[in-house]
C-alpha positions as MATLAB code, in Angstrom:
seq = 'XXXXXXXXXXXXXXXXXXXXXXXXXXXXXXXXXXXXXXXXXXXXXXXXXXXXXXXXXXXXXXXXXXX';
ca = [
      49.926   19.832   35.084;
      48.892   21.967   32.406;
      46.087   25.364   34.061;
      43.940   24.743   31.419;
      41.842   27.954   32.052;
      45.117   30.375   32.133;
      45.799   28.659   28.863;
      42.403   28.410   27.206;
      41.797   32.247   28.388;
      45.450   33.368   26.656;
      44.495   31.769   23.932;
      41.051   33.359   23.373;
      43.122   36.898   24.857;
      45.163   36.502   21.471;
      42.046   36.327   19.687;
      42.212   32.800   18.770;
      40.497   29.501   18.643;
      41.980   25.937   19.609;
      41.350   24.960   16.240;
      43.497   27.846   14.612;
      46.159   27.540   17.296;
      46.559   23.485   16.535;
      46.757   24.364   12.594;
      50.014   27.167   13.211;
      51.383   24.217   15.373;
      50.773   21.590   12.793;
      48.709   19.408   15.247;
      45.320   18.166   15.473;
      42.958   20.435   17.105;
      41.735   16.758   18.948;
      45.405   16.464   20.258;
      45.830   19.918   21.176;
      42.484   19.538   22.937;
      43.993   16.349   24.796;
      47.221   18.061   26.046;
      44.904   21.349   27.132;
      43.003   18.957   29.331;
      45.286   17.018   30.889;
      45.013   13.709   28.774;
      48.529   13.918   26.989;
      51.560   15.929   28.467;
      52.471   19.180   26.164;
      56.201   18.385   25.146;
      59.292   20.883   25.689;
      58.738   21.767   21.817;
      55.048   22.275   22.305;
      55.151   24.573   25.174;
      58.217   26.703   23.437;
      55.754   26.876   20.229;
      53.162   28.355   22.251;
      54.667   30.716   23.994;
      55.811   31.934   21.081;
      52.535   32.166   19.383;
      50.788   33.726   22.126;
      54.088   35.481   23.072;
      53.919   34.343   27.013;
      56.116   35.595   29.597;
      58.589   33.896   31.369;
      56.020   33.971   34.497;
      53.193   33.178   32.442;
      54.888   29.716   31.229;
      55.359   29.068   35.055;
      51.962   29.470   35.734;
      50.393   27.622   32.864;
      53.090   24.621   31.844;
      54.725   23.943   35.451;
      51.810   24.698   37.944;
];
């Protein structure tokens, strides 16, 4: 399960919205909102995406992605 307020808070750390994150992944900022919350799982692809947008460490995928 996806910590949707470690993620949401790197996200807004970076400077960034959920609407310009889902636009550099090419995805819907309703489906990006849906795997944020819980609704749809965030594939393998997905979570290597954003950890390279918001340039996560090892530890930080842990905590976010596999929580």
């Amino acid at each position: 399960m996806t910590d949707k307020n470690k993620l949401k808070s790197k996200i807004a750390g970076k400077g960034f919205t959920i609407k310009f994150l889902a636009q550099m992944l090419d995805a819907s900022e309703a489906t990006l909102s849906q795997k944020i919350n819980n609704k749809v799982k965030f594939s393998t692809e997905d979570i290597k995406d954003i950890s390279k947008i918001l340039e996560l460490t090892a530890d930080e995928i842990r905590d976010i992605f596999l929580n």
